[in-house]
C-alpha positions in Angstrom: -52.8 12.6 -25.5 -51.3 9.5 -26.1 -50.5 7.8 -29.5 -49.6 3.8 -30.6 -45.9 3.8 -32.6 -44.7 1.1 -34.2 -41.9 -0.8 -35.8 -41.6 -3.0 -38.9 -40.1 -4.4 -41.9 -41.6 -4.2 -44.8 -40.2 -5.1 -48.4 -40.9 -7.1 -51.8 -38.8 -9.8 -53.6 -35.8 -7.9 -54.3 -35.3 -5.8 -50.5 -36.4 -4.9 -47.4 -36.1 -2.2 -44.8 -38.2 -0.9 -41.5 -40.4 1.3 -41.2 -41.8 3.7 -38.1 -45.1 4.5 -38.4 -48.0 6.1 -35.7 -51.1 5.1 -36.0 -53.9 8.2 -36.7 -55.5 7.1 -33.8 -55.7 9.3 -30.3 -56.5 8.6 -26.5 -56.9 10.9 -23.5 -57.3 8.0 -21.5 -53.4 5.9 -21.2 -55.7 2.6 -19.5 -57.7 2.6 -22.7 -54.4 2.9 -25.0 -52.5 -0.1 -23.1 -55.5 -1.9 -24.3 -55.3 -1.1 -27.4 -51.5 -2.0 -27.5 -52.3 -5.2 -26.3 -54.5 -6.1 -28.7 -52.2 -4.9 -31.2 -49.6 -8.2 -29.5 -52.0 -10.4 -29.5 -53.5 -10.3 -33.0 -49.9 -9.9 -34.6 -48.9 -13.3 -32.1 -52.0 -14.8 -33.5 -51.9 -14.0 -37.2 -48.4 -15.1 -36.9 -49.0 -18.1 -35.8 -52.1 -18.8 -38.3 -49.6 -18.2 -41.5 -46.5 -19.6 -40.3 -45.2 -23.3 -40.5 -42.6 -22.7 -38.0 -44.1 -20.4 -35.3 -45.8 -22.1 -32.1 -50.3 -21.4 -32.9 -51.5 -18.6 -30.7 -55.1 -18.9 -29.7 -57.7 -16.7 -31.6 -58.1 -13.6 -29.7 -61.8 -13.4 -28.4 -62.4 -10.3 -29.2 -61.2 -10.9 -33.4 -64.5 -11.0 -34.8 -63.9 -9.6 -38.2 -63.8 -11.1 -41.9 -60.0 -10.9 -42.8 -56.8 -11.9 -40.4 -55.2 -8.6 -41.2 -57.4 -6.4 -39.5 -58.6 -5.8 -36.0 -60.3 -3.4 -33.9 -58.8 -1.4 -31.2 -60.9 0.6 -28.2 -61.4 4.2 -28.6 -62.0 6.4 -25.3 -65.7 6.8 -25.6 -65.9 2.9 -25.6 -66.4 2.4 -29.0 -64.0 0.0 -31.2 -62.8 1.1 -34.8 -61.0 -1.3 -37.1 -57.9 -0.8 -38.6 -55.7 -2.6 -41.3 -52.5 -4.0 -40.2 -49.9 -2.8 -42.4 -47.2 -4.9 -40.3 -49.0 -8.0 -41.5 -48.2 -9.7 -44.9 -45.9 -12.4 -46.6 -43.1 -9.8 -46.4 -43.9 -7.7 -43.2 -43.0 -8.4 -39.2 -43.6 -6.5 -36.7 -40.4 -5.5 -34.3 -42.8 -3.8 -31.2 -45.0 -1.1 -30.9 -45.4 1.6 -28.0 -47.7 4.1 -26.0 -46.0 7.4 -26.6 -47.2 10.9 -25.6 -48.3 13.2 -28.6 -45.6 15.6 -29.6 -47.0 19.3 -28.9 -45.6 20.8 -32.0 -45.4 24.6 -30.6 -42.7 22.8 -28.0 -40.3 22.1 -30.9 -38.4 21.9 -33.9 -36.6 20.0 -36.6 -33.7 21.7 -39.2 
């Protein structure tokens, strides 16, 4: 099984720090995940853009059909899309990168 991770910073007025997170999302299929990594790039390039002054504009993905710029729908195995809210966009978020990682089998280890 595969899983999306991801890298931000996050903060308010007064300080910032990054976060890890991994989305609750799950694939069998690694094709279908790349996918949904890539979407993940191209909406945060996009959104980016749209609420910047200083960053070069990003073309609309095609497939960003949805009311509000923070959100966007990734592919699911059985070929359905879900939407998700994009917790590394907002005035004081950016994302660093995000990756296709295997799912940890817990039974295979540990943490002290």
């Amino acid at each position: 099984m595969y899983q999306i991770e991801y890298n931000y910073e996050t903060g308010n007025s007064f300080d910032s720090y990054d976060e890890t997170e991994i989305l609750e999302t799950t694939w069998i299929n690694l094709a279908i995940a790349k996918k949904a990594l890539k979407r993940i790039k191209e909406h945060y390039l996009w959104y980016q853009g749209k609420n910047s002054y200083y960053k070069d504009n990003y073309p609309k993905p095609s497939w960003h059909d949805l009311k509000y710029d923070f959100c966007l729908k990734i592919p699911l195995d059985n070929g359905n899309e879900v939407q998700i809210s994009a917790p590394w966009c907002g005035y004081f978020e950016t994302l660093y990168g995000a990756s296709v990682i295997s799912k940890k089998d817990e039974s295979m280890s540990f943490t002290i």
